[in-house]
N, C-alpha and C positions, 0 to 999 in steps of 0.2 A: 261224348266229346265230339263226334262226325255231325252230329245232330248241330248241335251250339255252333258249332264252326258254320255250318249251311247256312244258320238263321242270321248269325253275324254276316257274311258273305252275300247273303241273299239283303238283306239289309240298306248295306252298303252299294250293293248295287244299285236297290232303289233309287236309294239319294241322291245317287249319280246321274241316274236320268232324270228326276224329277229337277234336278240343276243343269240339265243341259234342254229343258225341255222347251219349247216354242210356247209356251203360255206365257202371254201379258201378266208383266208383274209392275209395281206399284212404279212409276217414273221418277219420284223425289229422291227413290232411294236406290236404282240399279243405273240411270243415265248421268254422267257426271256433266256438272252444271260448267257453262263455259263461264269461265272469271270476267269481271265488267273490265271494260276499254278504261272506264271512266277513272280518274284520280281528283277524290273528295279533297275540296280544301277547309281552308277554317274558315272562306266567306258565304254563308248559306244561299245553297241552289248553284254553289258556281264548282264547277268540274274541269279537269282538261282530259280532253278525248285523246289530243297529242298533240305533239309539237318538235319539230326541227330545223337545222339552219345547214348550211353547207356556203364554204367559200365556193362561190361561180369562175372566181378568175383571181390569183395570186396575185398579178402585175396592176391588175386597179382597182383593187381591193372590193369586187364586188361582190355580196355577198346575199343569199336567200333564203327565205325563212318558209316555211307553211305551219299555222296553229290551226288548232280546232277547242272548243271550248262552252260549255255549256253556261248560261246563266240561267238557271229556269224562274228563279224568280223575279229577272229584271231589272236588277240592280244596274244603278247608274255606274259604271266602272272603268277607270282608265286605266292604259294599261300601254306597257313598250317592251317592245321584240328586241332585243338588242345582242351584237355578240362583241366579246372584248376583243380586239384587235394588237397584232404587233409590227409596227410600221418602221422599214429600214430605208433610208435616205444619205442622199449627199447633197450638202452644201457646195454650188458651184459660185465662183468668180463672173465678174464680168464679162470672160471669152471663153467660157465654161467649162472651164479645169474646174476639178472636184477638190475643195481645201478642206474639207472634213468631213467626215460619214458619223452618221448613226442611227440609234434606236431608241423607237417611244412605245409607247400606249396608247390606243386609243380606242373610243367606242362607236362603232356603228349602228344605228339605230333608228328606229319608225315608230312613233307613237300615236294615241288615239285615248281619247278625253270624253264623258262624256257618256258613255254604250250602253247601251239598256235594250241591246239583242240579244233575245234567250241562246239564241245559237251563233255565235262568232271565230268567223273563218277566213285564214287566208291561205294563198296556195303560191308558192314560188313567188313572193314580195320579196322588191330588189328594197334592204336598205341603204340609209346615206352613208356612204362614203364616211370611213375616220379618214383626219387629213392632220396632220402633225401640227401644230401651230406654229405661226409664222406673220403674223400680223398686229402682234400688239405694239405697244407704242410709251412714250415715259419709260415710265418707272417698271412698268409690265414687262418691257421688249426685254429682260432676261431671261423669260418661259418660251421667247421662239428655238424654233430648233438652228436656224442659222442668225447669224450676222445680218445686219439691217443691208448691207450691199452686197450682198449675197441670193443667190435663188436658191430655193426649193426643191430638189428631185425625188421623188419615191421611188422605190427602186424594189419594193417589194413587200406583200402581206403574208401575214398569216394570222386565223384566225384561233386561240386559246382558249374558248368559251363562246358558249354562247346560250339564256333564258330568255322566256315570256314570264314577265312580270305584273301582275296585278293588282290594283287597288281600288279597296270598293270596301262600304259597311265599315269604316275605320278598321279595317285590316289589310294587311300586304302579306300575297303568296307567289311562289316563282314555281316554275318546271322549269330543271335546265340539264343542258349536257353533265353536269355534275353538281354535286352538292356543296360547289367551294362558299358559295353564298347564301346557304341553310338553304338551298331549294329543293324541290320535288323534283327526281331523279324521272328523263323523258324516255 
């Protein structure tokens, strides 16, 4: 029984140093492999490395984006950064007392038509301004947000959302801050 016990013992010690031991062993299968940056979409050769937006400034809604984006096959593809915006306002009078306040929606956004750069990037791109409408006219002027003798004040942003959107090869794929618009999570 001291015998078996030894040869068990002895054993297992082996295996202990032969698994602690400094010899190169096979690297496909002892080094774990880092996961790609990249997220496949469904238009072939086209990838997002990554992409983000941040409001710059609440008070005049400016807002920045940086993407990165692979096309390796050079596909013609247009595509807009945009983030959904919530715009709060007051309707001021002629000596600009404020006769009503409110809230819209709206999007700010940069587009590009056209692209057939295998590798497409931008880095802190100011988008345009959402700006609450205020200028139609007829039959339209009941979508402004004020009264036709009335001005315009914004009074403040914030941004809800915001994806890079792509269209290219008869398909459209998004990355965005969330999936409320079936896109790919940034």
């Amino acid at each position: 029984m001291f015998r078996t016990r030894s040869v068990v013992l002895s054993s297992a010690l082996m295996m202990l140093m032969a698994a602690c031991s400094e010899a190169p062993t096979d690297p496909s299968t002892s080094i774990p492999q880092s996961p790609s940056l990249a997220v496949a979409t469904s238009i072939p050769g086209v990838a997002f490395n990554s992409a983000s937006c941040a409001l710059a400034n609440s008070t005049t809604g400016e807002v920045q984006c940086s993407w990165d984006f692979a096309n390796a096959n050079a596909t013609s593809l247009d595509y807009w950064v945009q983030a959904h915006m919530t715009i709060t306002y007051n309707c001021l009078n002629s000596t600009g007392q404020v006769r009503s306040s409110g809230t819209t929606n709206g999007w700010s956004s940069l587009s590009f038509f056209g692209v057939t750069s295998t590798s497409i990037t931008g880095t802190n791109q100011r988008l345009v301004t959402a700006v609450p409408n205020n200028t139609s006219t007829g039959s339209s002027k009941k979508f402004n947000a004020c009264k036709a003798s009335q001005q315009l004040q914004i009074t403040g942003y914030t941004m809800q959302y915001w994806h890079v959107w792509i269209s290219g090869a008869g398909k459209d794929v998004c990355l965005g801050s969330d999936d409320r618009r079936g896109c790919l999570l940034a």
